[in-house]
KOLGU-4560 file (N, C-alpha, C; in nm, 3 decimals, padded with zeros to 5 digits):
<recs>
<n_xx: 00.082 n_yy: -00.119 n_zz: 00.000 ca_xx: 00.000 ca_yy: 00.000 ca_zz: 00.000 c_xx: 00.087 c_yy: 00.126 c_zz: 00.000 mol: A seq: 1 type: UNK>
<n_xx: 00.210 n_yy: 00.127 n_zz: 00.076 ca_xx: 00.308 ca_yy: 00.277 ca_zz: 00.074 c_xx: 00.327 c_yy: 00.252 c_zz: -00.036 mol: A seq: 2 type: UNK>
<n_xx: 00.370 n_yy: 00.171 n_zz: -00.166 ca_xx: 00.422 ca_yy: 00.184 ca_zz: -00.272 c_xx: 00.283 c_yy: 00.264 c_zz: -00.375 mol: A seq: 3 type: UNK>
<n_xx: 00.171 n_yy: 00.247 n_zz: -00.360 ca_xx: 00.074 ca_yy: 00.346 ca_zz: -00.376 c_xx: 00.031 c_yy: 00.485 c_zz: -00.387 mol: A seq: 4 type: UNK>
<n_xx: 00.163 n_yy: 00.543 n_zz: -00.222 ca_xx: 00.084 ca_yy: 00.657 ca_zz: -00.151 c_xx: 00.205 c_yy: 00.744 c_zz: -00.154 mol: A seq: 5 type: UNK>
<n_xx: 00.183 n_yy: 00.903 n_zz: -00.133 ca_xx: 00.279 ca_yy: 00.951 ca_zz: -00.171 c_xx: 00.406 c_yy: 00.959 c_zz: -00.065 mol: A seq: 6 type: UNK>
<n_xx: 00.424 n_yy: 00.872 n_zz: -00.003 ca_xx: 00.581 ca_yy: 00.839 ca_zz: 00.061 c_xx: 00.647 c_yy: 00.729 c_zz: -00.025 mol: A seq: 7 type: UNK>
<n_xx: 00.604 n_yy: 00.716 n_zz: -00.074 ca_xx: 00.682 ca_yy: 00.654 ca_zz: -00.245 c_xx: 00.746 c_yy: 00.705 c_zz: -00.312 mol: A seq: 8 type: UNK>
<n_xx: 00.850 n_yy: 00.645 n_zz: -00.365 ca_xx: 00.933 ca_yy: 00.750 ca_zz: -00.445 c_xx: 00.906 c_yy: 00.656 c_zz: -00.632 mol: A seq: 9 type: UNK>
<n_xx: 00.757 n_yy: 00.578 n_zz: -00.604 ca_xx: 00.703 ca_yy: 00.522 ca_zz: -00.771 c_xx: 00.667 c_yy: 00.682 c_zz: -00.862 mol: A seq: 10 type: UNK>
<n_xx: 00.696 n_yy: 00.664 n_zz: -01.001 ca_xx: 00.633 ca_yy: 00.700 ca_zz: -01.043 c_xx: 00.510 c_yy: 00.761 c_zz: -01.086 mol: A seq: 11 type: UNK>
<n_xx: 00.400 n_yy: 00.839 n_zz: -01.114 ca_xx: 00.246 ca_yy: 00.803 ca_zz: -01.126 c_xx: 00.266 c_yy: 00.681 c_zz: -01.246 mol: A seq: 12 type: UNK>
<n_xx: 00.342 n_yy: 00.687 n_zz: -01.365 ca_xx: 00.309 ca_yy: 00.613 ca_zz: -01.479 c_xx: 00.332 c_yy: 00.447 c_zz: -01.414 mol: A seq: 13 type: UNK>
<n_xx: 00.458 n_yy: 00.443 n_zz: -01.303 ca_xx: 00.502 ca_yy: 00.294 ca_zz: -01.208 c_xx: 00.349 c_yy: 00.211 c_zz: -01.176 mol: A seq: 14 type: UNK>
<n_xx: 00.292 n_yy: 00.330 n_zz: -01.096 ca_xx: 00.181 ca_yy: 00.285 ca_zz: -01.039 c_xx: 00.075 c_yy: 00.268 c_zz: -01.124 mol: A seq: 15 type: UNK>
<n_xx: 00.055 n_yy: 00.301 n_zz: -01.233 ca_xx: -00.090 ca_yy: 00.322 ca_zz: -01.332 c_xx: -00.068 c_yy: 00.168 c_zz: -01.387 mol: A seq: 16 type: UNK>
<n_xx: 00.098 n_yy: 00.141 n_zz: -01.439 ca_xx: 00.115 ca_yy: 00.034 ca_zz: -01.465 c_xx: 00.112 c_yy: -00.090 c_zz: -01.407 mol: A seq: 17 type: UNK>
<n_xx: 00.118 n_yy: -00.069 n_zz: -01.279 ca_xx: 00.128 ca_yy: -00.202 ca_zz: -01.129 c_xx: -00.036 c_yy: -00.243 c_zz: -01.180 mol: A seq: 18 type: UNK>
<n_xx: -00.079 n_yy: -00.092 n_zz: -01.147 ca_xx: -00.289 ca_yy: -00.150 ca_zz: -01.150 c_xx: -00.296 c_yy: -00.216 c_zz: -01.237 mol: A seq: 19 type: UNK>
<n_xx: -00.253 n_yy: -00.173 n_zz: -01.341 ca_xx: -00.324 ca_yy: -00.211 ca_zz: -01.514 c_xx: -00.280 c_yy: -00.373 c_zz: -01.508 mol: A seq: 20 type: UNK>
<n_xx: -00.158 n_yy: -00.398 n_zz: -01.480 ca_xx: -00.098 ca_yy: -00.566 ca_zz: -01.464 c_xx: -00.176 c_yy: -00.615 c_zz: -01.336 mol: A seq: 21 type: UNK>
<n_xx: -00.170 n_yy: -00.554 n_zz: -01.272 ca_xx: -00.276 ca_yy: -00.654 ca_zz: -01.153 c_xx: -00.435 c_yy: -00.628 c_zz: -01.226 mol: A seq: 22 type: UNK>
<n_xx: -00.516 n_yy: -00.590 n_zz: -01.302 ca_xx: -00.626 ca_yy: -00.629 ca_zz: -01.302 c_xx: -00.622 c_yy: -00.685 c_zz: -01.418 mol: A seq: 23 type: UNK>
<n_xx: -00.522 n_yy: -00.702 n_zz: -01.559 ca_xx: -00.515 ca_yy: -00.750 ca_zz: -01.627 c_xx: -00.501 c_yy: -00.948 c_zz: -01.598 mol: A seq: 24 type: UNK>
<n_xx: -00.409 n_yy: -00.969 n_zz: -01.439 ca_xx: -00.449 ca_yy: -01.026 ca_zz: -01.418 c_xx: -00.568 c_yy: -01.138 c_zz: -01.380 mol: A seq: 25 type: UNK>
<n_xx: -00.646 n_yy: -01.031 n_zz: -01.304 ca_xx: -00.809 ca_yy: -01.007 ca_zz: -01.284 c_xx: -00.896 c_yy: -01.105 c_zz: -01.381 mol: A seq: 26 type: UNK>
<n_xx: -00.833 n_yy: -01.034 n_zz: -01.518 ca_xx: -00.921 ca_yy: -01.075 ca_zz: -01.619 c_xx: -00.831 c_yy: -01.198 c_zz: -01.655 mol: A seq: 27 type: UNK>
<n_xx: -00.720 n_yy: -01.284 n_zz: -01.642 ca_xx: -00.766 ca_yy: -01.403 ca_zz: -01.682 c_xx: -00.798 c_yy: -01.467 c_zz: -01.617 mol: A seq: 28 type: UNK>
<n_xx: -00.800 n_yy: -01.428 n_zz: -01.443 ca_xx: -00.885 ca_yy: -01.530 ca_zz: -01.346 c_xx: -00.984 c_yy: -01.542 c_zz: -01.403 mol: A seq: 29 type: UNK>
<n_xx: -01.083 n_yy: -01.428 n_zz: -01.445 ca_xx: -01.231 ca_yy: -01.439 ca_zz: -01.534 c_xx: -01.210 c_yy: -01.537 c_zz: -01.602 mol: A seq: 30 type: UNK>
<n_xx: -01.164 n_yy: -01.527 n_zz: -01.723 ca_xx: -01.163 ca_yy: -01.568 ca_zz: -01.837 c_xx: -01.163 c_yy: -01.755 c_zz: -01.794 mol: A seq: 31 type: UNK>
<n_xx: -01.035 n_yy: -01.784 n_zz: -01.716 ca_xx: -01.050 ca_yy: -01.909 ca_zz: -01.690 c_xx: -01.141 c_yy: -01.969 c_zz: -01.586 mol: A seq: 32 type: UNK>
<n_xx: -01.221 n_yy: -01.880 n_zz: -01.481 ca_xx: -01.346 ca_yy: -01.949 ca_zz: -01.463 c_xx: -01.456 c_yy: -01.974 c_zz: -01.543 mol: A seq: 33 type: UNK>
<n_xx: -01.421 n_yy: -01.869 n_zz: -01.662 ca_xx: -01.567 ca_yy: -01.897 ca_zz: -01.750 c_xx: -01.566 c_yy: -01.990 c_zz: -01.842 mol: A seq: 34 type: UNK>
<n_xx: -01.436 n_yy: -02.046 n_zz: -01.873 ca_xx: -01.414 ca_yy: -02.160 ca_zz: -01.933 c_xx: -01.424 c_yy: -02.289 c_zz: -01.861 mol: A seq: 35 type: UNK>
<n_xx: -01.401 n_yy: -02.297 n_zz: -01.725 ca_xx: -01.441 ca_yy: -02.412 ca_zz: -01.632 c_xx: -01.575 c_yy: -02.425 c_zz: -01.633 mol: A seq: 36 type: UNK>
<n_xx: -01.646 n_yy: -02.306 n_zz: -01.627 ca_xx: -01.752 ca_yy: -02.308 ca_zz: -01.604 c_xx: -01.858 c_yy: -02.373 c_zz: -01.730 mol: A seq: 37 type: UNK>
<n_xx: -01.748 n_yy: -02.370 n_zz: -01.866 ca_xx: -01.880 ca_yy: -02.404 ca_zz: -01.988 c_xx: -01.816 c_yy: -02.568 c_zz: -02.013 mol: A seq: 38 type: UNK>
<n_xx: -01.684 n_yy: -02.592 n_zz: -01.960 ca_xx: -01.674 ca_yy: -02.721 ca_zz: -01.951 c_xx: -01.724 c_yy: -02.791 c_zz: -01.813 mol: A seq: 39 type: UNK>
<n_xx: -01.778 n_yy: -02.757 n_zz: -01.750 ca_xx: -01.830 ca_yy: -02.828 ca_zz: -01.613 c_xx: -01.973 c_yy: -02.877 c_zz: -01.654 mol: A seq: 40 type: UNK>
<n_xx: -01.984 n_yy: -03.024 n_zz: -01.597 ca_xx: -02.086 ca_yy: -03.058 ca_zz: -01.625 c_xx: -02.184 c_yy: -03.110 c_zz: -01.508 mol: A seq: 41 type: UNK>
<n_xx: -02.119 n_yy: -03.146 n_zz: -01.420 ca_xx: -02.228 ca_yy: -03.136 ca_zz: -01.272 c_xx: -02.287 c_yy: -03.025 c_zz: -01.275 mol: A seq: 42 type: UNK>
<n_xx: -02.297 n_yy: -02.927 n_zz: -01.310 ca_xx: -02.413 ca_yy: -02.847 ca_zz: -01.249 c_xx: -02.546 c_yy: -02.826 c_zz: -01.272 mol: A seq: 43 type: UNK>
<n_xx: -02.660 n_yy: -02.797 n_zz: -01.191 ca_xx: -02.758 ca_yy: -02.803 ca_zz: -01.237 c_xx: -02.778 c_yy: -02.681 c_zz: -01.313 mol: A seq: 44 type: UNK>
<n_xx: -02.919 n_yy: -02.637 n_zz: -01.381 ca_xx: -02.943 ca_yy: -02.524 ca_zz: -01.397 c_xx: -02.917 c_yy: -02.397 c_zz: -01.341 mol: A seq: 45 type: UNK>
<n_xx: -02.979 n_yy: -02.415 n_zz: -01.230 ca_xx: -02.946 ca_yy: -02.315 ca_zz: -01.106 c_xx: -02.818 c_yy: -02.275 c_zz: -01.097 mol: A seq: 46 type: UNK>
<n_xx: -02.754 n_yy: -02.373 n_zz: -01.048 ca_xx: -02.633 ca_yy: -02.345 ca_zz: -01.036 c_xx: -02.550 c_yy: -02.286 c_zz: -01.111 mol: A seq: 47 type: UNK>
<n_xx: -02.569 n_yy: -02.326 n_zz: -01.247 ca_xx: -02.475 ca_yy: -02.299 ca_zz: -01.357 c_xx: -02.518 c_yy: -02.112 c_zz: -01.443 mol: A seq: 48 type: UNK>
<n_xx: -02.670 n_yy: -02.079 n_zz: -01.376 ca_xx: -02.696 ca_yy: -01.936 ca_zz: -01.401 c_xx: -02.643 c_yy: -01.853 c_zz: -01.273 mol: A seq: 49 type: UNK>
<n_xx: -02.625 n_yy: -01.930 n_zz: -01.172 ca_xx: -02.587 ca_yy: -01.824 ca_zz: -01.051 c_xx: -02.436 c_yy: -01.795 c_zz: -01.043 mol: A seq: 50 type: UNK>
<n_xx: -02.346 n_yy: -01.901 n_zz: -01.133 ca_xx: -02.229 ca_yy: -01.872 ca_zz: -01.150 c_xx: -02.160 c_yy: -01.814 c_zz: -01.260 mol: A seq: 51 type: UNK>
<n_xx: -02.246 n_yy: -01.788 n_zz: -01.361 ca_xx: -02.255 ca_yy: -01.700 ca_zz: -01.475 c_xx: -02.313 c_yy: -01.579 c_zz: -01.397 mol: A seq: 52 type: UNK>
<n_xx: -02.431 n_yy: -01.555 n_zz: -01.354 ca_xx: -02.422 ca_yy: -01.412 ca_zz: -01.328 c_xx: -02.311 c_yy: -01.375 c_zz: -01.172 mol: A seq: 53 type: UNK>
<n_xx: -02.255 n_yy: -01.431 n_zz: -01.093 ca_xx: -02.132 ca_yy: -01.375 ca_zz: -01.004 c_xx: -02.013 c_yy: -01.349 c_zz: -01.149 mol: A seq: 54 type: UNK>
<n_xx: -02.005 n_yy: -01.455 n_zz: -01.223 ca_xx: -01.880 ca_yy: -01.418 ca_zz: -01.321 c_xx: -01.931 c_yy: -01.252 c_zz: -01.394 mol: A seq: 55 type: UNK>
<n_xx: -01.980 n_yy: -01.239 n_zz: -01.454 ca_xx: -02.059 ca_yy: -01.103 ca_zz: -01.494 c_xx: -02.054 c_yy: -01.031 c_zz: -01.425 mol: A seq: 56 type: UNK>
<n_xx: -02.076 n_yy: -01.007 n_zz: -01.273 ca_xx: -02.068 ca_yy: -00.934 ca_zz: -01.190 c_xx: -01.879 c_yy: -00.945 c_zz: -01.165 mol: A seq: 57 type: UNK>
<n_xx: -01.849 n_yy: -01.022 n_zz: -01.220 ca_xx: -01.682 ca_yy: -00.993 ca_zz: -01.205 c_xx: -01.601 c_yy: -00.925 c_zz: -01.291 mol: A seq: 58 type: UNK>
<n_xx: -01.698 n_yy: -00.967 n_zz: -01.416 ca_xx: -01.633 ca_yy: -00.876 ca_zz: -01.583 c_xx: -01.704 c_yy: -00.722 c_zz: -01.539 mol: A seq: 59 type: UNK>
<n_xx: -01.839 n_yy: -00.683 n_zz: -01.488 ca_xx: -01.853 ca_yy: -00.557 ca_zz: -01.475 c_xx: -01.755 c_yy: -00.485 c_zz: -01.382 mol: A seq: 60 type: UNK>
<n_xx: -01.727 n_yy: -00.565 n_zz: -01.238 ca_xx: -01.603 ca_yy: -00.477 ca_zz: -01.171 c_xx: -01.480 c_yy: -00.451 c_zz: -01.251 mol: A seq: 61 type: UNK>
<n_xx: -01.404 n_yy: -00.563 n_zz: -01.381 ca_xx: -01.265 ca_yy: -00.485 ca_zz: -01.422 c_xx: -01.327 c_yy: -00.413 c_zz: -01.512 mol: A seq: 62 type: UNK>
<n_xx: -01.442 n_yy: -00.389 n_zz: -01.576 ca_xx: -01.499 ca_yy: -00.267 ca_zz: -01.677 c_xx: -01.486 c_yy: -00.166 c_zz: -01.576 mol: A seq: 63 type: UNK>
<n_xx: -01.511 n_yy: -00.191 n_zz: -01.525 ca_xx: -01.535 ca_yy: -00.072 ca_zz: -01.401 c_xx: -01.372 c_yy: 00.016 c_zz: -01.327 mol: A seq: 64 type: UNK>
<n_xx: -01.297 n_yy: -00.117 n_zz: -01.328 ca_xx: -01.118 ca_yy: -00.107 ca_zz: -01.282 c_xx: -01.079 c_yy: -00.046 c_zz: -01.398 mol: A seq: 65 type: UNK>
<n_xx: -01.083 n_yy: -00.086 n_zz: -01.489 ca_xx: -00.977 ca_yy: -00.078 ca_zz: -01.607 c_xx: -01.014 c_yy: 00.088 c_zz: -01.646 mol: A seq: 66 type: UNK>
<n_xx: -01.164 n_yy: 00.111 n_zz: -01.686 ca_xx: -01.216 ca_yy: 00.299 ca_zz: -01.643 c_xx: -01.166 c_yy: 00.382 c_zz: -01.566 mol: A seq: 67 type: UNK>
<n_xx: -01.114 n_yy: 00.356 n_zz: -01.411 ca_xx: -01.096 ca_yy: 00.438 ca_zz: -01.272 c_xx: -00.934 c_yy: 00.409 c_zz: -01.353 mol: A seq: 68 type: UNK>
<n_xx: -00.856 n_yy: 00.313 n_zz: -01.370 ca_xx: -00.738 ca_yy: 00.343 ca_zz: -01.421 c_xx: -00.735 c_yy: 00.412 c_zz: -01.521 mol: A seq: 69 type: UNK>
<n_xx: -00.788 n_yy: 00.387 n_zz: -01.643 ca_xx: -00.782 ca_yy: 00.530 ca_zz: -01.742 c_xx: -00.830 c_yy: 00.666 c_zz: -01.692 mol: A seq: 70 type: UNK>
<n_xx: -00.886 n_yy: 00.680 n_zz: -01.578 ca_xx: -00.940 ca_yy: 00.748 ca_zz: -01.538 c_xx: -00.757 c_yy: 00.844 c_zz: -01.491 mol: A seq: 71 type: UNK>
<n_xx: -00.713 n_yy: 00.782 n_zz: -01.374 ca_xx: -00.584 ca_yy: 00.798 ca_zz: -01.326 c_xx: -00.490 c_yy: 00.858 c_zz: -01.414 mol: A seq: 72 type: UNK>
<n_xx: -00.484 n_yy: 00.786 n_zz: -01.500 ca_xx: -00.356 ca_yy: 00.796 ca_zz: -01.596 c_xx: -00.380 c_yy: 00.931 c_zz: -01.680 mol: A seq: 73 type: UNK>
<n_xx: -00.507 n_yy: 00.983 n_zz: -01.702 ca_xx: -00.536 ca_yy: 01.132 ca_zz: -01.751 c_xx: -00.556 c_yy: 01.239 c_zz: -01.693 mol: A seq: 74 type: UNK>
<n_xx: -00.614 n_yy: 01.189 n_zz: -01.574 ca_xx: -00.646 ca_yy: 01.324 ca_zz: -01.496 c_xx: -00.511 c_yy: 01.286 c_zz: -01.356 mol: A seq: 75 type: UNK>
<n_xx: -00.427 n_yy: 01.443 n_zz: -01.329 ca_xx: -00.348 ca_yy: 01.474 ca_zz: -01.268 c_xx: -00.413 c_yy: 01.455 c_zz: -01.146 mol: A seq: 76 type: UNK>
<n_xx: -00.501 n_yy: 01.526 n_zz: -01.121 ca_xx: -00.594 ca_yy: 01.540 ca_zz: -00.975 c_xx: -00.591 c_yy: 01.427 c_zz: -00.911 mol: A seq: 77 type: UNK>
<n_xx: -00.679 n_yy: 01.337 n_zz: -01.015 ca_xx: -00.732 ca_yy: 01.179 ca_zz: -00.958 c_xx: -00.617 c_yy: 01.125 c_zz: -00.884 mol: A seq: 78 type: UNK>
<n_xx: -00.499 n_yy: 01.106 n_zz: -00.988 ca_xx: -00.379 ca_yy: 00.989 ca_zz: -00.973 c_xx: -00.305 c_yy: 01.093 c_zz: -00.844 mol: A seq: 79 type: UNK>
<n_xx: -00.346 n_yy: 01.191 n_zz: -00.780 ca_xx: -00.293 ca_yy: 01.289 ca_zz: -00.685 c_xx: -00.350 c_yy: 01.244 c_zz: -00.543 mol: A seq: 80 type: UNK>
<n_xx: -00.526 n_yy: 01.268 n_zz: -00.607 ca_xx: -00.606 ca_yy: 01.207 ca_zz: -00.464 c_xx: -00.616 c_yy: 01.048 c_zz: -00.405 mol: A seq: 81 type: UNK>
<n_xx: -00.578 n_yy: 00.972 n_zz: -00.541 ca_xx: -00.539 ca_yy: 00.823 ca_zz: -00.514 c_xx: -00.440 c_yy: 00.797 c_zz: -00.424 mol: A seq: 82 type: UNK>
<n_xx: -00.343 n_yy: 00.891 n_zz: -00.446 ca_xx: -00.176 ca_yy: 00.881 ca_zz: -00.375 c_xx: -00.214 c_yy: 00.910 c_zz: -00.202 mol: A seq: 83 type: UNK>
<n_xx: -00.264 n_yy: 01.018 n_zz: -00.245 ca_xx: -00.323 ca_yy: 01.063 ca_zz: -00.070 c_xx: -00.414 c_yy: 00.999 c_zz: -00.029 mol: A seq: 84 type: UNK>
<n_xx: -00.513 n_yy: 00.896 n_zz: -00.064 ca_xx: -00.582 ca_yy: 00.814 ca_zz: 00.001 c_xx: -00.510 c_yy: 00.715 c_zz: 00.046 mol: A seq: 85 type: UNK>
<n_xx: -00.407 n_yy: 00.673 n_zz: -00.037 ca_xx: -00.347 ca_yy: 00.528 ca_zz: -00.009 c_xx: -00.267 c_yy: 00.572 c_zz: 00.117 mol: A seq: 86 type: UNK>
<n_xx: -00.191 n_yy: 00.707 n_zz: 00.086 ca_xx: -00.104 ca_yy: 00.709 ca_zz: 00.270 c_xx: -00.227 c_yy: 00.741 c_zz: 00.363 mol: A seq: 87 type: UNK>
<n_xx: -00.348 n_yy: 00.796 n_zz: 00.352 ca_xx: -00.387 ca_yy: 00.766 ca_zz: 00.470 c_xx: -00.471 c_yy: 00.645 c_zz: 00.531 mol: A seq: 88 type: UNK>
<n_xx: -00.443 n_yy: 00.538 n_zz: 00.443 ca_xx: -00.493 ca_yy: 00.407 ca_zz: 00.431 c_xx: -00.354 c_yy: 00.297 c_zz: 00.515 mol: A seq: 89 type: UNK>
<n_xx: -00.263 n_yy: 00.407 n_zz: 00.426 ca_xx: -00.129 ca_yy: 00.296 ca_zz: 00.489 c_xx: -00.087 c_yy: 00.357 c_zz: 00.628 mol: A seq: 90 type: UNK>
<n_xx: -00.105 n_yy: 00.483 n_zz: 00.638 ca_xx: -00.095 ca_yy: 00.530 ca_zz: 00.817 c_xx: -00.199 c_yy: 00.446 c_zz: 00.892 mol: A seq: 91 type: UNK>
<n_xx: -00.325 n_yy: 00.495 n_zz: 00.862 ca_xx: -00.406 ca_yy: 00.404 ca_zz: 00.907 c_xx: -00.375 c_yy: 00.259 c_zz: 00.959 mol: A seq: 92 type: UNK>
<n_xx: -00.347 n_yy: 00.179 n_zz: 00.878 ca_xx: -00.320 ca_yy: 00.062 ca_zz: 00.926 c_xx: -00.215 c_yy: 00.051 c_zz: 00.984 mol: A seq: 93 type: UNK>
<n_xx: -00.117 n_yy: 00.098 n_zz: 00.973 ca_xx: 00.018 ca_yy: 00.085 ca_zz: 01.078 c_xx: -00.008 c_yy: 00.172 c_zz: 01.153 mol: A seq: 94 type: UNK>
<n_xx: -00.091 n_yy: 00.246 n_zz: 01.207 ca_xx: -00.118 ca_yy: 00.282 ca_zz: 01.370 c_xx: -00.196 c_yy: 00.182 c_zz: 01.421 mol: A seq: 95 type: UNK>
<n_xx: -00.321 n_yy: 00.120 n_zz: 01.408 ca_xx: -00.366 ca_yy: -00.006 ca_zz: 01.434 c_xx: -00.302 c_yy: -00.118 c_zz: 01.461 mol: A seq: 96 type: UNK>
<n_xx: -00.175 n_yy: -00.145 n_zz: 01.341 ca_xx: -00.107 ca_yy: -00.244 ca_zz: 01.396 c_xx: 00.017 c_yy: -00.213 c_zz: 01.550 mol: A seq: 97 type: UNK>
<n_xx: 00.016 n_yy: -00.082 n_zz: 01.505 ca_xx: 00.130 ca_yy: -00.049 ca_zz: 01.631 c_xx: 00.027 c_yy: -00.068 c_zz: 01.797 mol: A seq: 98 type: UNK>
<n_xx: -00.067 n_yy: -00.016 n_zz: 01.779 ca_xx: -00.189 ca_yy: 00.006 ca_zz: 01.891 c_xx: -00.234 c_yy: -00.208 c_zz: 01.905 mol: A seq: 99 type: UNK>
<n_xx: -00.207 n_yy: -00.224 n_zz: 01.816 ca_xx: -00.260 ca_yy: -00.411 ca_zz: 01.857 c_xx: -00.136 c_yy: -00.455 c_zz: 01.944 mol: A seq: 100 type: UNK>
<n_xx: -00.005 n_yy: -00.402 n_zz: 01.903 ca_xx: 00.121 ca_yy: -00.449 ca_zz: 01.984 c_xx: 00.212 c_yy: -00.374 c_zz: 02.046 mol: A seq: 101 type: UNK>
<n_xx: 00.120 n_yy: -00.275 n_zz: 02.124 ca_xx: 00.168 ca_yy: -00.186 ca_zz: 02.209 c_xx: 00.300 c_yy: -00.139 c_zz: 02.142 mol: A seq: 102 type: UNK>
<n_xx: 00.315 n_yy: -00.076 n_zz: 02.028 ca_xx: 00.421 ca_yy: -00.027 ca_zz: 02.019 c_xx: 00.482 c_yy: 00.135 c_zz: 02.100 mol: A seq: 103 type: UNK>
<n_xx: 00.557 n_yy: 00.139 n_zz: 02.163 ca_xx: 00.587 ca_yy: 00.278 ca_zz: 02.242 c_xx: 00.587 c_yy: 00.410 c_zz: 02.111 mol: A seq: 104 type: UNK>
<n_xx: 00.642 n_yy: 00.351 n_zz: 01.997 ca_xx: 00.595 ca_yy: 00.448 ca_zz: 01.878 c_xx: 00.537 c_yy: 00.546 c_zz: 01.867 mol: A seq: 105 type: UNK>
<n_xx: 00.366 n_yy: 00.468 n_zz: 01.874 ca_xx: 00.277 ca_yy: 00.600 ca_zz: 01.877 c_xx: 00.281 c_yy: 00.673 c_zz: 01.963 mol: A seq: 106 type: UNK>
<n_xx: 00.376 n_yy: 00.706 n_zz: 02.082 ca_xx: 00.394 ca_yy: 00.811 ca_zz: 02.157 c_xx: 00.482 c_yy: 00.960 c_zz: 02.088 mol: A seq: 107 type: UNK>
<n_xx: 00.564 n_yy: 00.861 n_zz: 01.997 ca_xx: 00.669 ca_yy: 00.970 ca_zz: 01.914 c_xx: 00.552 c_yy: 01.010 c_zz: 01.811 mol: A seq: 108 type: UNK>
<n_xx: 00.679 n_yy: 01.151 n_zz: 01.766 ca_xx: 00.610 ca_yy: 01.195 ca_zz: 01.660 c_xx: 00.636 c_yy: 01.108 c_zz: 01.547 mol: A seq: 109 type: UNK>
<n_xx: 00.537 n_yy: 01.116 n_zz: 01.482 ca_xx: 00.503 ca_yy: 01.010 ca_zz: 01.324 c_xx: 00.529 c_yy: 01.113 c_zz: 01.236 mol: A seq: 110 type: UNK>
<n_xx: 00.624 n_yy: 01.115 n_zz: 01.164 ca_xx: 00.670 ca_yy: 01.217 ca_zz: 01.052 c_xx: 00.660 c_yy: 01.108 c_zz: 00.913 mol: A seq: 111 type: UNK>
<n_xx: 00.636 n_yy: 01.201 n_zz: 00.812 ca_xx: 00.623 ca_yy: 01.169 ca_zz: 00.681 c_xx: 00.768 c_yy: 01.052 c_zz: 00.657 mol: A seq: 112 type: UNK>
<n_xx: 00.864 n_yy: 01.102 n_zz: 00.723 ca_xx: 00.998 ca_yy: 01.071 ca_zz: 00.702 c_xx: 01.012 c_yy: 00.913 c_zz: 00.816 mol: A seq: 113 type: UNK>
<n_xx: 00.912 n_yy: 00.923 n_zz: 00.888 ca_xx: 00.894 ca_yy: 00.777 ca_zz: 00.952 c_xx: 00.821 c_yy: 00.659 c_zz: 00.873 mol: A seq: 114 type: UNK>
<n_xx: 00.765 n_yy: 00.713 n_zz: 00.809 ca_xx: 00.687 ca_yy: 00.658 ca_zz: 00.727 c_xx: 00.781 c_yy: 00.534 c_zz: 00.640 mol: A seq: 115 type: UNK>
<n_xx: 00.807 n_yy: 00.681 n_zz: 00.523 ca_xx: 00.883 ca_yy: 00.633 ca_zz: 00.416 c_xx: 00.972 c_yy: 00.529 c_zz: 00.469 mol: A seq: 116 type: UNK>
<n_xx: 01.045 n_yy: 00.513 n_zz: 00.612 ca_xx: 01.136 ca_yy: 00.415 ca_zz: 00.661 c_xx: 01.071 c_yy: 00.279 c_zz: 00.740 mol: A seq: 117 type: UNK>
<n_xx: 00.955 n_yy: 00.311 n_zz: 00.722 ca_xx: 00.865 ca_yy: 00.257 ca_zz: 00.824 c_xx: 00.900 c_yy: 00.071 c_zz: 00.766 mol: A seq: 118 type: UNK>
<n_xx: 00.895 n_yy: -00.039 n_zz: 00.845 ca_xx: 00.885 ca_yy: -00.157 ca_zz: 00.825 c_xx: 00.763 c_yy: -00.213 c_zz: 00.784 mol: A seq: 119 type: UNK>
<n_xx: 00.734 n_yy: -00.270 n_zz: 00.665 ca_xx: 00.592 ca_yy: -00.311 ca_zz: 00.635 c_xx: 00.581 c_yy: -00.458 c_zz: 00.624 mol: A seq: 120 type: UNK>
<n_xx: 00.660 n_yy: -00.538 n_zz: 00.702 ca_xx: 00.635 ca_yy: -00.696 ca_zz: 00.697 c_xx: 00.531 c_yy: -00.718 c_zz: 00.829 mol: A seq: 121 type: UNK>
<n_xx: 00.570 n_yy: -00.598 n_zz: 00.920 ca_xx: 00.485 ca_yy: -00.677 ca_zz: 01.052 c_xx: 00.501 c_yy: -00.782 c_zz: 01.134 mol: A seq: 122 type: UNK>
<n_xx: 00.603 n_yy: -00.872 n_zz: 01.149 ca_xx: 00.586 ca_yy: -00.972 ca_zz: 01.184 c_xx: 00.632 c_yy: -00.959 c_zz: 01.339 mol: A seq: 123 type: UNK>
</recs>
């Protein structure tokens, strides 16, 4: 998620490209359930329309991904407010995780510059 947000030192074009390959992925998970799905032959009726329309409902979300990324990649603003959602998504969660394991941390100040150095395995 920091590789997202702007304590990153990615690109915008790094990141437009990470999305575009991860949902490109997306779509051949699709693609190869919908081919299991027309070679499968246990299923009943039912079954075999309720898993066609979840697959559909899976091709409308990357119609939907693959848009919000073209979306990114043109407008300056967007791929700006994306960056700043993701650090306060990735602060977010590493104060939670520090607060689950008492880290003395959140007593210091949390600077941008803690961040960027910050450890993201967690373990």
């Amino acid at each position: 998620m920091r590789h997202l947000s702007t304590l990153s030192n990615a690109k915008d074009e790094e990141i437009i490209s990470g999305l575009k390959s991860f949902v490109d992925e997306y779509k051949i998970w699709i693609d190869e359930k919908k081919k299991k799905l027309t070679e499968e032959n246990s299923l009943n009726d039912e079954q075999n329309k309720l898993l066609s329309k979840q697959l559909l409902a899976c091709e409308n979300d990357f119609n939907r991904l693959i848009r919000n990324i073209n979306l990114l990649k043109n407008d300056s603003k967007a791929i700006a407010a994306f960056r700043i959602m993701n650090t306060a998504m990735f602060m977010q969660l590493h104060h939670s995780i520090l607060k689950k394991s008492k880290e003395e941390t959140l007593k210091t100040q949390l600077t941008e510059e803690y961040y960027k150095e910050v450890r993201t395995d967690y373990k």
